[in-house]
N, C-alpha and C positions, 0 to 999 in steps of 0.2 A: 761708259763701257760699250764699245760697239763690237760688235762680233756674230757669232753665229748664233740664230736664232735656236733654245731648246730642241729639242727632236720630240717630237710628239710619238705619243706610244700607238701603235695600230692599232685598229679596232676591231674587235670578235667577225665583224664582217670582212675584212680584209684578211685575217687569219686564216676562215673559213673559205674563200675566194681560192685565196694560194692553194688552199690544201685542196680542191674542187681541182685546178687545173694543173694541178702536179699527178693528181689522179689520170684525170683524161690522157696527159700524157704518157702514162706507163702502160696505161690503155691499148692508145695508139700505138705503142712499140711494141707492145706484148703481140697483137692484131698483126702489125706488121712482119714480126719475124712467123707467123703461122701465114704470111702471104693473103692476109685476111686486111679489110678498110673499116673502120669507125664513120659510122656516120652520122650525127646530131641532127634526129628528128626531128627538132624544134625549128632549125630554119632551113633543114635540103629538101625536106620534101611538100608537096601541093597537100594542101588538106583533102582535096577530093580523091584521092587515090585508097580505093576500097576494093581494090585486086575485082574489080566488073569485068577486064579484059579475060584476065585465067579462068573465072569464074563461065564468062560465053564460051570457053572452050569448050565445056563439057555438053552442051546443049539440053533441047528442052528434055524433062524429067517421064519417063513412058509412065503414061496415065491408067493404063490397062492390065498390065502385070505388074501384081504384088512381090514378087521374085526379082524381077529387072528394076523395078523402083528401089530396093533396096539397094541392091549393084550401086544403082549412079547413086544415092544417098553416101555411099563407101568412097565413091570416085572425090564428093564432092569433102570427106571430112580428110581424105591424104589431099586433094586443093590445098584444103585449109593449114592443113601441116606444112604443108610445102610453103605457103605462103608467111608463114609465124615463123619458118626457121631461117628462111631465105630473104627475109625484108622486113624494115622497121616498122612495128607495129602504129599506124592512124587512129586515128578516134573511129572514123569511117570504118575502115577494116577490122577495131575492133567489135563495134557495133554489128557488122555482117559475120563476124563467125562467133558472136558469141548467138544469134537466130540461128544460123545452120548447126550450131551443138543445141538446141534447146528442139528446133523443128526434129531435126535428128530423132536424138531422145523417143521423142512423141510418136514418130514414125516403127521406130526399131522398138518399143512399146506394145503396138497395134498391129504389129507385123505379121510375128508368130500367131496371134493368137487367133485373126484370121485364116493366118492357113491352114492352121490345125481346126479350126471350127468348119470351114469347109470343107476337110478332109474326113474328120467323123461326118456328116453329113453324108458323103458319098458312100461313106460304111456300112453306115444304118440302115441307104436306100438298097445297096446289096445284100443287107442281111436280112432285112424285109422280104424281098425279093425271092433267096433263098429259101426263107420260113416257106415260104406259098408253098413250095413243092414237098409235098409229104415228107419226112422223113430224111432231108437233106441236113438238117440242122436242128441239135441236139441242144438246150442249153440245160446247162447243170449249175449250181454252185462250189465256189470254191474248196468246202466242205465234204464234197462227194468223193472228191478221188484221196485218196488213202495214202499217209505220209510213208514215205520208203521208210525202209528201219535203221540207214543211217545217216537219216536228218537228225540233224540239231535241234535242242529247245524242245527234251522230253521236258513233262509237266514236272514244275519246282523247279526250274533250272532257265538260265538265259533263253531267249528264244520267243518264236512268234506263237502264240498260243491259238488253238480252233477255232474256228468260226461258229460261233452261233449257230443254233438247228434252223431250219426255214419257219418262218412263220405261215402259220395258218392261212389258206385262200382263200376264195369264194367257192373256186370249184373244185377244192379238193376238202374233202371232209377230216375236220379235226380227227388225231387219233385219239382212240377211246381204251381205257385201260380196262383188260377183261377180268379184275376183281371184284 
């Protein structure tokens, strides 16, 4: 009996092949009618392509103001957006913006806390300052000045409760109770 050889059944990997590139094609057309191109990272693009070029646009980072440091940090994390939505993602490129999210981080971290530590700093030496001069600067506790009568949070009830009386000084003499 000569004839035509069985047909052999396909294999889970030709299966999955087909269905792989029946995929990319719908892809491809979907891409196409938004006027949009598919492009397979795997062989169109140079492995060294880590967006260096976009990245020297933005130039060197000012090293002196904490204010402007932060700016270009902002400049450089819409870069990296730009570059994530606009281009297929490299091992390279992802390696360089997954630093710039982490340096980031670190930076917008230490930022605030900076300025605001140098700004009480500049407080303290004015209100130092101030003190010298007799009588320019009064300080009280939050306790001294007298709740309006219609605040919130009378005693038993929701609300922020009194502060504590002052504790005892050095130079002010405990009070003494005249029984």
């Amino acid at each position: 009996m000569k004839g035509k050889p069985p047909r052999r059944k396909k294999s889970g990997f030709a299966y999955r092949e087909a269905a792989k590139q029946k995929k990319i094609a719908k892809l491809q057309a979907d891409a196409a009618e938004l006027g949009m191109k598919v492009i397979d990272s795997r062989t169109s693009l140079p492995e060294d392509d880590d967006g260096s070029t976009e990245f020297e646009q933005l130039g060197q980072p000012p090293l002196d103001d904490s204010y402007t440091a932060l700016d270009w940090v902002r400049k450089v994390q819409l870069m990296a957006t730009h570059l994530a939505m606009t281009r297929p993602i490299t091992d390279a490129l992802r390696e360089r913006f997954k630093w710039a999210k982490d340096l980031s981080a670190v930076l917008g971290m230490t930022h605030q806390r900076e300025a605001l530590e140098s700004r009480v700093k500049q407080l303290e030496a004015k209100l130092k300052a101030a003190e010298r001069q007799l009588g320019a600067v009064k300080k009280e506790r939050g306790n001294a000045v007298p709740r309006p009568p219609t605040a919130r949070g009378q005693r038993n009830r929701r609300g922020p409760r009194a502060l504590p009386p002052d504790p005892p000084t050095n130079d002010t003499p405990p009070e003494s109770d005249p029984a």
